[in-house]
N, C-alpha and C positions, 0 to 999 in steps of 0.2 A: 472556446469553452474547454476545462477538464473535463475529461471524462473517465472515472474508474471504475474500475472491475471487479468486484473480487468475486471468485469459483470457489464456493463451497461442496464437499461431499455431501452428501443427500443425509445420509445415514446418523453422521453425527456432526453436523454443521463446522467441521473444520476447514478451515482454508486449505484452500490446496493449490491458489495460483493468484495472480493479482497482476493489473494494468495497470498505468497511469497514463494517460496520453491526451494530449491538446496544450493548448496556453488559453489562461481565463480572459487576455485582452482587460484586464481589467485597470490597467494604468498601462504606460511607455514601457518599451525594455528595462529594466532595472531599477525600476519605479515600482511595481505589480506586486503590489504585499499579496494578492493571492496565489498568484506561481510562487513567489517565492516559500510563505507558507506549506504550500502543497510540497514543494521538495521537499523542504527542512522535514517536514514530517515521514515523506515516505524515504529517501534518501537515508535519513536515519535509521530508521528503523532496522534498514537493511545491516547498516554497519553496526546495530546494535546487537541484532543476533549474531554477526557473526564473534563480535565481542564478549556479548553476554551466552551465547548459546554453544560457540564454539561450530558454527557451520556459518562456509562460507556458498550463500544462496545462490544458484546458477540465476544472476538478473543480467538480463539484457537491459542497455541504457543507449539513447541517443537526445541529441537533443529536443525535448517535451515530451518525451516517452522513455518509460520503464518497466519492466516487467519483469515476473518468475515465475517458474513454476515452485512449488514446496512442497522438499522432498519430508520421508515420515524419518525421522531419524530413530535410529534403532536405538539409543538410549532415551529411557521414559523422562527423565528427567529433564536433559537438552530440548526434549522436542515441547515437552510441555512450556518451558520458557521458550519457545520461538514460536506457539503458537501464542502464549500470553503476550508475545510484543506482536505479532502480527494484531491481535484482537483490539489491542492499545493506537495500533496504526489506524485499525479501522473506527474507533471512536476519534480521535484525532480529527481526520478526516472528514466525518460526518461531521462534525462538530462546525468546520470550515465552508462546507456545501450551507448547513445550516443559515450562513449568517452569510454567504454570497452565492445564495443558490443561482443565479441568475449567471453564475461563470463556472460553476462546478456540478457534477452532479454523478452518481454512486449506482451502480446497479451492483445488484447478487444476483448470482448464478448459484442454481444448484446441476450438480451432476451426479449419477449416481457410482 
């Protein structure tokens, strides 16, 4: 099973860190439209901010696992777009648990 993360701040619900980690077993290696889904989605999104946002995200990756923490970036602008693609990840993703919850599934975290 996936299983993801994301750590919200208490105060005003923004992301401030995010997992991915398991494989959904839901087909063969290279078969798995839900792993692979699940990357394409979070995978991206990483290289999107650092594309679109212009910050490159301290993510740790290994194989069936990824993570960051996210930082506040000091321009309003950048961080508003990396938090708008982080928030795009996280419907993405629900979106995927949705329709294979039985290999995915999503917790939130608050912290304050």
């Amino acid at each position: 099973m996936i299983t993801i993360t994301f750590v919200r701040r208490a105060a005003d619900r923004r992301i401030v860190s995010f997992a991915v980690e398991g494989h959904a077993k839901y087909a063969k290696p290279g078969k798995d439209i839900v792993c692979a889904g699940v990357s394409a989605v979070s995978v991206g999104t990483v290289n999107a901010i650092e594309a679109l946002a212009g910050e490159e995200l301290p993510a740790k990756m290994k194989n069936g696992w990824l993570s960051s923490d996210i930082p506040t970036l000091a321009d309003e602008a950048s961080d508003g777009r990396m938090q708008l693609l982080l928030e795009s990840m996280a419907v993405m993703l629900d979106t995927i648990a949705k329709s294979y919850g039985k290999h995915v599934v999503i917790h939130e975290l608050l912290n304050a």
